[in-house]
C-alpha positions in Angstrom: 361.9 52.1 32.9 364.5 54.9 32.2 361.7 56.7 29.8 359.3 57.0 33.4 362.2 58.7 35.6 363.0 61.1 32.3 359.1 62.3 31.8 358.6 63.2 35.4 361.8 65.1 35.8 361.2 67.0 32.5 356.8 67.1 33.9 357.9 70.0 35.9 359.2 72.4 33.1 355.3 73.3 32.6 353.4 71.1 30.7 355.6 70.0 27.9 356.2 66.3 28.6 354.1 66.1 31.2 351.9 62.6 31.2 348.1 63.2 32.0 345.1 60.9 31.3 343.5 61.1 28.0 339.4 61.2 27.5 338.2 60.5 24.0 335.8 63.0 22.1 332.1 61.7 22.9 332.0 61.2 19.0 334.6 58.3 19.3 334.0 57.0 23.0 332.8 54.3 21.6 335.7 53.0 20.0 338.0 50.4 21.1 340.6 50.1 22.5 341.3 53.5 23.6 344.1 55.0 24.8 344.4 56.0 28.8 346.9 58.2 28.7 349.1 60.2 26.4 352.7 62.7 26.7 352.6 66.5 25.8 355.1 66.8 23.1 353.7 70.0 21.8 351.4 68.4 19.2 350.2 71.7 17.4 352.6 72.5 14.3 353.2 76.1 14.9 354.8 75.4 18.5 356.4 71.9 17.8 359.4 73.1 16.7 361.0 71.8 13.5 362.7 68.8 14.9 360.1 67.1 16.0 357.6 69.1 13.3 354.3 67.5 11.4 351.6 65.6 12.4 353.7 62.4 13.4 353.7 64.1 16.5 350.1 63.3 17.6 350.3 59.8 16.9 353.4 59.4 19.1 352.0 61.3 21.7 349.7 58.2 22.7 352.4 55.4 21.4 355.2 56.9 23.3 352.7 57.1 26.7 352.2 52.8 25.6 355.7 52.4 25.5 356.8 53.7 28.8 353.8 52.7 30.5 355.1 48.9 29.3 358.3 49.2 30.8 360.2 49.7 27.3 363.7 51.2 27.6 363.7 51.8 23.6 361.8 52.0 20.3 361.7 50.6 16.9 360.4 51.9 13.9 360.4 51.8 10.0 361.0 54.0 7.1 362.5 56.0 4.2 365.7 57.4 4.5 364.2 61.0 5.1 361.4 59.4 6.9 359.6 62.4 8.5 358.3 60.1 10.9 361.3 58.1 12.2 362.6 61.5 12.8 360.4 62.8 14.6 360.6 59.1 16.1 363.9 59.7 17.4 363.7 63.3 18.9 360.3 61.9 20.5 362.2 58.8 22.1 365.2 61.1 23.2 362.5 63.6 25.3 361.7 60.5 27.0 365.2 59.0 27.5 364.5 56.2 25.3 366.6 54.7 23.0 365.4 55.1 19.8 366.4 51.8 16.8 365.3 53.2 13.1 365.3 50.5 10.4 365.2 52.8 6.9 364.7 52.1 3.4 366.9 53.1 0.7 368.5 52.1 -2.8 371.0 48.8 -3.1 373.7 51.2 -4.3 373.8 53.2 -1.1 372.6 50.5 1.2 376.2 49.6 2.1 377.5 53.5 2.4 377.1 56.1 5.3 373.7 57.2 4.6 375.2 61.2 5.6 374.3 64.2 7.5 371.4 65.5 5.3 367.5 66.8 5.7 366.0 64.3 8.8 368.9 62.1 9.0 371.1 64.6 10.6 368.4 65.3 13.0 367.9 61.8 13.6 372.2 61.3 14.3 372.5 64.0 16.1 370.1 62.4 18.3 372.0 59.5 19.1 369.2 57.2 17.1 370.7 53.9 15.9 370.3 53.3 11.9 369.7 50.0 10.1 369.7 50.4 6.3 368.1 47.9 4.0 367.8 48.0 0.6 364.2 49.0 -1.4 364.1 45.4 -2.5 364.8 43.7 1.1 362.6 45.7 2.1 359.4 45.2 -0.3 360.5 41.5 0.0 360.7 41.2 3.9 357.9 44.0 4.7 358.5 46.6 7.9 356.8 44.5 9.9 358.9 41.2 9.9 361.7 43.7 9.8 360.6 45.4 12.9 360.1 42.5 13.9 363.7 41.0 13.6 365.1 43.6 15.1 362.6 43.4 18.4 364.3 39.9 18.5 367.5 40.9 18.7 367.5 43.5 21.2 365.2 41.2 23.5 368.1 38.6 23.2 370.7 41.3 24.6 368.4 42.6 27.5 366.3 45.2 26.2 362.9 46.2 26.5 362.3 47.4 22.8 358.3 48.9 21.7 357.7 48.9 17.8 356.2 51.8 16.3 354.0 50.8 14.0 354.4 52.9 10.5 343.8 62.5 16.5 343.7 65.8 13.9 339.9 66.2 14.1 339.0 66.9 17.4 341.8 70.0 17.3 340.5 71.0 13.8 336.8 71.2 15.5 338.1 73.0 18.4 339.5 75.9 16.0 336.2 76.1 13.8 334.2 76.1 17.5 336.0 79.3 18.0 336.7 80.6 14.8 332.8 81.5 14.2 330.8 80.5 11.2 333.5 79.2 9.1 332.7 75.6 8.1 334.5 73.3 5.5 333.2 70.9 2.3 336.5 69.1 2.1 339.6 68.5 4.3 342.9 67.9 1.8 345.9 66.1 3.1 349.0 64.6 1.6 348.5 60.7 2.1 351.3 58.5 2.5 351.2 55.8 4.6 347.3 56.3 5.0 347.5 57.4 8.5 346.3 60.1 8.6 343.7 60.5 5.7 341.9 57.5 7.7 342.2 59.5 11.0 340.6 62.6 9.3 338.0 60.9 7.1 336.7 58.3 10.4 337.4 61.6 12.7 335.5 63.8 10.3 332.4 61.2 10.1 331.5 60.9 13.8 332.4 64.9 14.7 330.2 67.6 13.7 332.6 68.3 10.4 330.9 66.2 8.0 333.7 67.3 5.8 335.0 64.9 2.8 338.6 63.8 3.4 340.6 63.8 0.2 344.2 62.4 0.1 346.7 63.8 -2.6 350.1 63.0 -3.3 353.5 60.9 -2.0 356.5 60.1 -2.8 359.5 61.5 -5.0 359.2 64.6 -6.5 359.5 66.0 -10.1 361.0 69.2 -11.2 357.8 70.8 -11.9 356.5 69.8 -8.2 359.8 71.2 -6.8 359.1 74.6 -8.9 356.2 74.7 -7.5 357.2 74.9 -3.9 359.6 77.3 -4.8 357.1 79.8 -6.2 354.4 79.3 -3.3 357.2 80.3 -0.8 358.3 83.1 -2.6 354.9 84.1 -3.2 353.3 83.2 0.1 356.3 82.8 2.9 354.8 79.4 3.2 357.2 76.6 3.1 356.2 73.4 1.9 357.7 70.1 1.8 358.9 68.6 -1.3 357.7 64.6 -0.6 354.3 65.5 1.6 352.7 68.7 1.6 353.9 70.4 -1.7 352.7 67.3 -3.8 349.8 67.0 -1.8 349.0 71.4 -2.6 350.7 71.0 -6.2 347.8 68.0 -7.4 344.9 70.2 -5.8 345.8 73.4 -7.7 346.0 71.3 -10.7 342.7 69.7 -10.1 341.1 72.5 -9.7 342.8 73.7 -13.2 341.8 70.8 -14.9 338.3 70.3 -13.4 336.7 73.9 -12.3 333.2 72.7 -11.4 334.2 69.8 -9.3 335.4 72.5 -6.5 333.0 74.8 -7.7 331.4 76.5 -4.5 333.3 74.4 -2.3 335.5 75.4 0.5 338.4 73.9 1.5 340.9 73.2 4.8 344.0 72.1 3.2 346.1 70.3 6.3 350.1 70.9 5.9 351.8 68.2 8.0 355.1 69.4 8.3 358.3 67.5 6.9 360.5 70.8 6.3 363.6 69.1 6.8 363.3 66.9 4.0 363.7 69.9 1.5 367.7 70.1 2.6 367.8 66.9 0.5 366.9 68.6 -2.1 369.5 71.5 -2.2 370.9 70.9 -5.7 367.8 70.6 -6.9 366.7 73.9 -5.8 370.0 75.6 -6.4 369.1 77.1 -9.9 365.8 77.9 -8.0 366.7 80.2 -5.1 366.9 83.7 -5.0 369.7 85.7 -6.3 372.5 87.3 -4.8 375.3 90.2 -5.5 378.4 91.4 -4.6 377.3 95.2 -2.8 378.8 97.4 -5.3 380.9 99.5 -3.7 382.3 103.2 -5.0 385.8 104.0 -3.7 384.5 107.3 -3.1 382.7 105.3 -0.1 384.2 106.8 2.8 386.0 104.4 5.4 386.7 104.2 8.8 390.0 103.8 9.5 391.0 100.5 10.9 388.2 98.3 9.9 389.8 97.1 6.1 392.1 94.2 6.1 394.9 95.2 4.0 398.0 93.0 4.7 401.4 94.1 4.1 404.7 92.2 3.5 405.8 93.4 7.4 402.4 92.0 8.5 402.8 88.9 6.1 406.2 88.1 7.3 405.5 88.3 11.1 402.4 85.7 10.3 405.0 83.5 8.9 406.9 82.0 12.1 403.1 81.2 12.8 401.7 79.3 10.0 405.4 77.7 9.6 405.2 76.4 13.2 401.3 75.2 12.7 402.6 73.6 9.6 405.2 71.8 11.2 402.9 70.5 14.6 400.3 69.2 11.7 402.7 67.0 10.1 404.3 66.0 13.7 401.2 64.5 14.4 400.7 62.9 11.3 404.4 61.2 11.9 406.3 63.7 9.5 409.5 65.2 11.8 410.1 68.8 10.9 413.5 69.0 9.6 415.9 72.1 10.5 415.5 73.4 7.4 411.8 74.0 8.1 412.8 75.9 11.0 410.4 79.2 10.4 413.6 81.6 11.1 415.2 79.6 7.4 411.7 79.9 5.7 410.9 83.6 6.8 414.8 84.0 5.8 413.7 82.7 2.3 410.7 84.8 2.3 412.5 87.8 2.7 414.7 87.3 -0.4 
């Protein structure tokens, strides 16, 4: 039960982490089974921070509170290879000194290669998560649950106590229009993936006082013009949007609207943004002949400088670096199993140098 013994030490650093008892809305105390307890792991997106960013973060805050109320000593989830959710999985799982077991999707030409260092996955590594890679076939073949499932198996045969992560927005959103005033919505738009959280929003929105229509847009890989897109809203805006989630998701409602001006007519909208920044360092060539520009600083050489501070290297200062650089030289190569020979010696090359 390490994930107990980690929560209570890290309970007394405020609230963050702390484990309290959970009481549903009235709306939804009706539903069952609901959960008794949840983890504070900073669920609202502006104080998350960006490793563990996006609403992922609610959902775990209940499963994570299941899993170490079990016993479980480690967790075990599913996804893409820049899976917003298994990263924010792992950090999640870490908090609570659990290990955390991500099984992730990607193509049958990179199944067999290290996946790298890039967008969530460096997150995820840095971590200490473990990564299994199928490819998309195995995958849409086997399904994430039997896969999940597999894995449970294996780690229950070595010892382990693994919980599987299987792949509440309202009440917060109804808090902040409570206190907000007058301000009431005709539609809620999300990116929808998984379906998650559109079902969250559309049951939550139903029995609250919202009444709003849920409407999910957009998933999945992104075209050029999409990418574009969230290039110009953050230079426009200083809004940042993700390229898989959020930035398709704002990209099809603008272009609705376009297309079909009386459908949103009159209506006003709360368009959710669920995070996933870290995916858009995957995207880094992509974005290159995007970004903004940059320049050289012309500089006049009737630019006064101090004296001191330009690093102008003369043949004297060149030829005392030499014995240095010789003698690095030579230890690199030592190690490597190459023996300096005396004519390496740095006297013979700075002898050489001279002439």
């Amino acid at each position: 039960m390490a994930g107990v013994s980690a929560a209570s030490a890290a309970g007394k650093i405020g609230s963050f982490l702390s484990k309290r008892p959970y009481a549903p809305p009235s709306w939804a105390s009706h539903l069952s089974p609901a959960p008794s307890q949840t983890f504070s792991l900073g669920h609202r997106d502006d104080i998350s921070g960006m490793q563990l960013s996006g609403n992922k973060v609610r959902k775990l805050e209940f499963l994570m509170a299941d899993a170490v109320a079990q016993g479980a000593d480690c967790v075990i989830t599913v996804g893409g290879i820049q899976s917003n959710h298994c990263r924010a999985t792992a950090v999640a799982a870490k908090y609570l000194n659990l290990d955390c077991y991500l099984i992730l999707r990607t193509s049958k030409l990179l199944v067999d290669k290290d996946p790298g260092l890039v967008g969530n996955l460096l997150v995820e590594r840095l971590v200490g998560a473990h990564i299994d890679l199928v490819s998309k076939e195995e995958y849409g073949k086997i399904g994430s649950v039997a896969l999940a499932d597999l894995l449970k198996k294996k780690l229950l045969e070595e010892g382990r106590k693994p919980y599987v992560i299987p792949v509440e927005a309202i009440r917060e959103i109804e808090h902040q229009i409570q206190i907000s005033g007058d301000v009431q919505f005709d539609d809620i738009v999300v990116a929808c993936g998984s379906g998650g959280t559109i079902a969250g929003l559309a049951l939550g929105s139903k029995l609250s006082s919202l009444k709003a229509k849920a409407k999910g847009l957009g998933y999945a890989m992104n075209t050029a013009e999409e990418l574009k897109f969230v290039k110009d809203i953050a230079t426009a805006t200083g809004i940042v949007l993700d390229p898989v989630y959020s930035g398709k998701a704002a990209y099809g409602m603008l272009k609705d609207m376009g297309a079909n001006p009386t459908k949103w007519k009159g209506r006003k909208i709360l368009f959710v943004h669920t995070g996933g920044l870290l995916g858009l360092y995957d995207k880094v060539d992509e974005l290159s002949s995007l970004s903004g520009s940059w320049r050289r600083m012309d500089l006049e050489e009737s630019v006064p400088r101090k004296d001191g501070t330009a690093c102008r290297i003369s043949s004297t200062s060149l030829s005392g670096l030499i014995p240095y650089l010789v003698c690095t030289f030579i230890s690199i190569n030592s190690s490597r199993g190459i023996k300096a020979t005396q004519s390496q010696k740095p006297t013979n090359l700075l002898n050489k140098r001279r002439n």
